[in-house]
N, C-alpha and C positions, 0 to 999 in steps of 0.2 A: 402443393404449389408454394406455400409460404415457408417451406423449407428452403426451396430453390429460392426460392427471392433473398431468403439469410444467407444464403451461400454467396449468389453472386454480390452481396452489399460488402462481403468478409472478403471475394477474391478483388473486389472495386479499391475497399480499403486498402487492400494490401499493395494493390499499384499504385495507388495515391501516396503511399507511404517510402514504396522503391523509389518515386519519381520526385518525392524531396530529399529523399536523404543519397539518389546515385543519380547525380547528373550526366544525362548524356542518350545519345540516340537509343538506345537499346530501352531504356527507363520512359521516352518519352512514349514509343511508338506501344511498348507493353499498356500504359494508360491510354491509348487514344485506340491501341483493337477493343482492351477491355468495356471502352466507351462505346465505340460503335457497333460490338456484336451483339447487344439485347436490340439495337435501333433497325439493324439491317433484319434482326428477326422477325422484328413485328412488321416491317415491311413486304416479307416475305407473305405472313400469315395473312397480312389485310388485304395481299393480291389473291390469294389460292380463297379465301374465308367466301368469296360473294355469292357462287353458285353453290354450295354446299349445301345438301340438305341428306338428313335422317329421316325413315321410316320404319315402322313398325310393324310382324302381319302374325299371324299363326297361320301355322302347315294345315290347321282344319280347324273345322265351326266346333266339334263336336268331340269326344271320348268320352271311354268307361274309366271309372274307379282304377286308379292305382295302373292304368295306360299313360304311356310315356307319350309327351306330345312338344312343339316345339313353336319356340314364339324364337322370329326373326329377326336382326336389327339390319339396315343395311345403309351404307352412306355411299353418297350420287353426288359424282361435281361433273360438271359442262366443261370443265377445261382441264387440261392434262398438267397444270402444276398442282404439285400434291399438297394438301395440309400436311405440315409436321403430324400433328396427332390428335385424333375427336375420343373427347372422352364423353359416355354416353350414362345416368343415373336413372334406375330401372326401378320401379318400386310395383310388388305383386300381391294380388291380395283376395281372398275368395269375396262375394260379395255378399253371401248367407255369415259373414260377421267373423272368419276365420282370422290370424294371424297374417300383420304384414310382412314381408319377406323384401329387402333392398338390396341390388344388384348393384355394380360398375364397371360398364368396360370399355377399352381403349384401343383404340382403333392407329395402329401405325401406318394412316396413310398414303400409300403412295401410287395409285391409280385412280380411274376414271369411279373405281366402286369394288368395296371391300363388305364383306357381310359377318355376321356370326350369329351361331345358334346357341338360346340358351336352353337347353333341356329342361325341362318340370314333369312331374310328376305329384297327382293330386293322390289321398285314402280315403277323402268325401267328394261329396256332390257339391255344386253349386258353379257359378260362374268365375273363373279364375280370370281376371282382369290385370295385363301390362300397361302400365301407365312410360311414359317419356318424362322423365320429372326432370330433366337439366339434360343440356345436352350444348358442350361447348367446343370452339376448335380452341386448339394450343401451339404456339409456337417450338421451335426446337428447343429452347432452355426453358420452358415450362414458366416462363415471367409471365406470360401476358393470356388470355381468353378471352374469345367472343361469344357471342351466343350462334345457337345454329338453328336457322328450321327446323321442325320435328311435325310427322303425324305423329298425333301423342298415346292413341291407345291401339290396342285390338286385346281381344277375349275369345277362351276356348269356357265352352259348356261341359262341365263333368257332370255327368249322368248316369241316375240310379237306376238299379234293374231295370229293365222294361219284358222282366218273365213273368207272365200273369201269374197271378196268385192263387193256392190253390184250394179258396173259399166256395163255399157253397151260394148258387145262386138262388134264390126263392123265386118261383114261377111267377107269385105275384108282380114280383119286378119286371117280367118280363110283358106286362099288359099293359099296352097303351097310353091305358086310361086312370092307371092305379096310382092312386092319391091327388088327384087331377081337383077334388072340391077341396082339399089344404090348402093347397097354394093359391094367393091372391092374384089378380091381373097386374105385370107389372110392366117398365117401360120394354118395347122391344122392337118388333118388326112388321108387326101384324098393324097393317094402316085401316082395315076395316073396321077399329074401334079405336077410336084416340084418348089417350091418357091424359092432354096435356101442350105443354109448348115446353121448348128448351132454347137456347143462345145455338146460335148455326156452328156448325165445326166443318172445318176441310174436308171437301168429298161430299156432303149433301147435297142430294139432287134440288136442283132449282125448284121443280112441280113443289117441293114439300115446306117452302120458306109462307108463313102466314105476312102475307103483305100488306095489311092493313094494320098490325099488329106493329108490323116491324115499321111502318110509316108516323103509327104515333110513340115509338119508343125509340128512333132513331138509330136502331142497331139491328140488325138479322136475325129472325129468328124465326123456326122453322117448327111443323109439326112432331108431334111424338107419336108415333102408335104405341101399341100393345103387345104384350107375349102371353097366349094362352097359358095357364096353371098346367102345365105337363109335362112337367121334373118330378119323379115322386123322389128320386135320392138327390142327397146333395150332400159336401164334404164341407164341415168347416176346419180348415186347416191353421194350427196353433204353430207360430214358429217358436224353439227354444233361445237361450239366451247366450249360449254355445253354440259352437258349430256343429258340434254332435250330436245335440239334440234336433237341430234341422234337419242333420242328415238324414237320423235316423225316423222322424216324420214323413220327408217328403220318400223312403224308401219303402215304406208301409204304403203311401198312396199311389207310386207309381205301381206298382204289382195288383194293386184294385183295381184302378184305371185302366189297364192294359188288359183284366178280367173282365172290366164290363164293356169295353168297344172291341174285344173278341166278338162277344156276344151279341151285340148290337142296340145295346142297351145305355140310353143315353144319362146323363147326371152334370150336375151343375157343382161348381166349387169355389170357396167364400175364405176367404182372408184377407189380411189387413194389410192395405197399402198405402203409405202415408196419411196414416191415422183414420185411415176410413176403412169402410168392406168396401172388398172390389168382388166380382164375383164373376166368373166364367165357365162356360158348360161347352161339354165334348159328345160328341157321338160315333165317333172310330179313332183308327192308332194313331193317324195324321194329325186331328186335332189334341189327341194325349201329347205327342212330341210337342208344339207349340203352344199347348200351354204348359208343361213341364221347363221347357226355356223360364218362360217370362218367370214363374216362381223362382226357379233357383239365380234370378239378380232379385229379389225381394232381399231387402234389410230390414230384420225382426224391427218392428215399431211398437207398441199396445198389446193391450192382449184382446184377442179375438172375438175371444167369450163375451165382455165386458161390451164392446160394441153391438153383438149378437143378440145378446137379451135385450125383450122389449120390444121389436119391431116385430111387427104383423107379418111384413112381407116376406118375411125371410120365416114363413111357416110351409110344413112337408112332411111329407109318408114317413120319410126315415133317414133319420138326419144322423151322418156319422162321424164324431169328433174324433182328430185324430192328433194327439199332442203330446211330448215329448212329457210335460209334466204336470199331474191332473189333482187339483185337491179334493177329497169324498163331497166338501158342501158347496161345490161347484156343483155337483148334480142336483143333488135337490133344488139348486134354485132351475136347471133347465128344464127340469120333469115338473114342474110347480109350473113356469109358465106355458103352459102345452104347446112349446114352440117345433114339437113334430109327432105324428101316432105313436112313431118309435125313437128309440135310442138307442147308440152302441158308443162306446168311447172305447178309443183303442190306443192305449199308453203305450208310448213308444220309452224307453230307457227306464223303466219301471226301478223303483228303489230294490236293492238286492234283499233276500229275506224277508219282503214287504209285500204280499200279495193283495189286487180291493176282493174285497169281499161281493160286492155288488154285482150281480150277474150281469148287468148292461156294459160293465168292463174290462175288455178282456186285454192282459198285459202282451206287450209287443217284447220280446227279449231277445237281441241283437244275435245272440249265437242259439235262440230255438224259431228263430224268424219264420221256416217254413209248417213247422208244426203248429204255431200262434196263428199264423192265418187260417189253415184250416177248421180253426174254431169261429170264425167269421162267417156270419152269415147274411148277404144283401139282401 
């Protein structure tokens, strides 16, 4: 744009210059278009500019790895004089910590609604996010811009296998009750034994707000139950500091997950979300998709382990770390504090020529992925 503005200041000059040194009609009327055609333009632009608005959408919620998919831009005016021209700035970006990618494009409007598609195409997982980062209309000689409404994002989910994996299940996992004295009572759903009190959050039923409590504290708040110990696995998931090494993690867990709600066999899973453990358990494929979403917008924060060790409650039958990159005296500090009967870690992007030695370890290697699982045993 500051091009065009050097140009028309060079072709202003130049009539200013005819118009002293050649007197006469021709000389004056050349300065007085030159004057009035950036004025008439912006007058144009300020009429067409009010009802104008940009949105954003994808063709779908969801794709696989290296499926082509498409995010939409579309511009809507309510009246039939055209914007000159909407240029629109795109910026794209995975949210597991990939590479940002910046778009621009430009729209020569001249109807009611003009659309275009940008193709993408992701080779990892994670949540591929379209941002609206600028979004202006532009008169015909490119001097002048406004700003324009915009919905400013939408996002497609690229998603790792969801082929179960073809690990060995242990019967024991399959009982009820197994490892049910490890796990401590922790907050949940079970109101026939109370934990506790918490701050009320949207969607608590009224019966469950402690009123007397909340009468001397001045603010809402409501009972906690309980969640019987009856998780015996549970995943603590390490994100890498690459996008490769996330990928290659959360594609080791979804092929487990998708093994054990085959089976009917329920498990809980613990990573760090904004510096804390968050933790979430599934029991079929419904709940592996929805929580497979929510991880792949996680952005690596801390490391997992480091929060992991030390708490009581996050003790269990068989606890399976699954991390992109694992140092040998990481173990020893988790098998020292008995924070589950079992252990398995399962190295996802393992160093080349670097095998662990430790039988609780077994390496994940991107191109013998289906053979490494079947050394897994829940």
């Amino acid at each position: 744009m500051w091009s065009r503005r050097l140009a028309y200041l060079a072709a202003l000059a130049a009539g200013g210059l005819f118009f002293l040194f050649f007197r006469g009609y021709l000389s004056f009327f050349t300065l007085l278009f030159l004057v009035a055609l950036p004025v008439l333009s912006f007058v144009w632009l300020l009429l067409s500019w009010l009802p104008l608005r940009v949105s954003l959408e994808a063709d779908q919620l969801a794709a696989e790895r290296r499926e082509s998919f498409v995010f939409r831009v579309r511009v809507t005016s309510r009246r039939a004089l055209p914007v000159p021209c909407v240029r629109v700035s795109l910026r794209l970006c995975n949210a597991l910590g990939g590479g940002v990618e910046r778009r621009e494009l430009y729209f020569p409007f001249s109807g009611r609604e003009s659309s275009a598609e940008l193709a993408c195409r992701s080779a990892c997982c994670g949540c591929v996010r379209a941002e609206i980062r600028r979004a202006r209309a532009l008169d015909f000689l490119r001097l002048f811009s406004l700003p324009v409404r915009a919905a400013h994002a939408a996002e497609v989910f690229v998603l790792p296998s969801r082929k179960p994996a073809p690990s060995v299940l242990s019967e024991n996992s399959l009982l009820q009750g197994f490892g049910e004295l490890t796990l401590p009572t922790r907050p949940g759903s079970d109101f026939s034994e109370l934990t506790g009190t918490r701050a009320y959050r949207e969607g608590d039923p009224l019966h469950r707000v402690h009123w007397k409590l909340t009468e001397k504290t001045g603010a809402l708040v409501v009972r906690q139950g309980s969640r019987p110990a009856s998780r015996s696995l549970r995943f603590l998931l390490e994100y890498g500091d690459k996008l490769e090494g996330s990928d290659a993690m959360l594609e080791v867990f979804s092929r487990l997950a998708f093994l054990l709600a085959g089976r009917g066999v329920p498990a809980e899973v613990c990573w760090v979300s904004g510096g804390e453990i968050a933790s979430e358990t599934f029991e079929d494929e419904d709940g592996v998709s929805l929580l497979l979403r929510r991880l792949l917008s996680v952005r690596p924060s801390g490391s997992a382990l480091e929060l992991f060790r030390g708490e009581e409650r996050w003790k269990c039958a068989h606890l399976l770390y699954v991390t992109p990159c694992f140092e040998p005296d990481q173990l020893s500090l988790l098998i020292g504090e008995e924070s589950a009967s079992r252990f398995t870690v399962l190295q996802c992007l393992p160093p080349a020529g670097e095998q662990p030695h430790s039988p609780v370890v077994i390496p994940m290697v991107p191109e013998q992925l289906e053979t490494c699982l079947s050394e897994v045993e829940l």
